[in-house]
Structures are given as structure tokens and as C-alpha cells.
C-alpha positions in Angstrom: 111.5 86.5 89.7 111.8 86.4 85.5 111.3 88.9 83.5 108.5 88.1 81.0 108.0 91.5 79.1 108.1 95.2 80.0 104.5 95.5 80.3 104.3 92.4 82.6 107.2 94.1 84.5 105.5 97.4 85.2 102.1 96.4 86.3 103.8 93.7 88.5 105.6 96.7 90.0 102.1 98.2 90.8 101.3 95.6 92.5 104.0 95.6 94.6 104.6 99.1 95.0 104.3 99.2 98.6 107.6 97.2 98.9 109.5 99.2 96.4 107.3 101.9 96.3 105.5 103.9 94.0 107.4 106.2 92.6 109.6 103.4 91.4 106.5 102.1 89.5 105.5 105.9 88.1 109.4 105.9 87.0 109.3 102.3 85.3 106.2 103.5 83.6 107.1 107.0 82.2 110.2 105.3 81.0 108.5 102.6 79.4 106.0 105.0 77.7 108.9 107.1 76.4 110.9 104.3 75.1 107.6 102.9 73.1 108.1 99.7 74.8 104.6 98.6 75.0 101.5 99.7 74.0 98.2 101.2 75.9 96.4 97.5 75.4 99.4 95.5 76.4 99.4 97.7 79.5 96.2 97.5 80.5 96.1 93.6 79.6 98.4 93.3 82.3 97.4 95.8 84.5 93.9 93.0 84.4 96.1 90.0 85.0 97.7 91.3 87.6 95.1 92.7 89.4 96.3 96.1 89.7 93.6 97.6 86.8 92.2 99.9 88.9 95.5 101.8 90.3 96.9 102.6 87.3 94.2 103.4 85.7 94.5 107.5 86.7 98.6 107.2 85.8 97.7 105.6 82.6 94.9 108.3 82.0 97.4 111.0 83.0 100.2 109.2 81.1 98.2 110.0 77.5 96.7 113.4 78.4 
């Protein structure tokens, strides 16, 4: 599996977060978010792509509150 970009990265580990789990997902988000490695449209560009829009919408919501 390649890595294409962080945002790619993190919503691709929402979508498979019930193989490595979801808190490693919350983790590889906060960090993310932190760092200013993406920003809120990237993330939820990907978040579409991927299919995972929905599920991270409330982390993403919480994320910015």
C-alpha cells in the first residue's frame, strides 16, 4: 500500500478501522490536525473518495469545536 498524502492516509485509515482500529485513526487524525498537515477540504475530499464521509464527519465536527 503507497502513501499518496496525509489526508488520503487518514481517511483510508477510517475506512479500515476495524482492522487497525479506531483509535488508531482518531490518533492519525488529531496528529495530522496538530501538525497542519492538511486542511478541513482536503480532508473531507477524501473522506468522499473514500467512502468514509459520513464516519468522520462527528470527529471532524469535534476536531474544530
Amino acid at each position: 500500500m503507497h502513501v499518496y498524502s496525509v489526508p488520503k492516509t487518514i481517511a483510508d485509515a477510517f475506512k479500515y478501522r476495524n482492522k487497525i482500529g479506531l483509535e488508531v485513526a482518531l490518533e492519525a487524525l488529531r496528529d495530522g490536525w496538530r501538525a497542519r498537515r492538511f486542511t478541513m477540504a482536503e480532508i473531507q475530499r477524501n473522506a468522499r473518495i473514500c467512502r468514509v464521509e459520513r464516519v468522520m464527519r462527528p470527529y471532524l465536527e469535534a476536531l474544530v469545536a
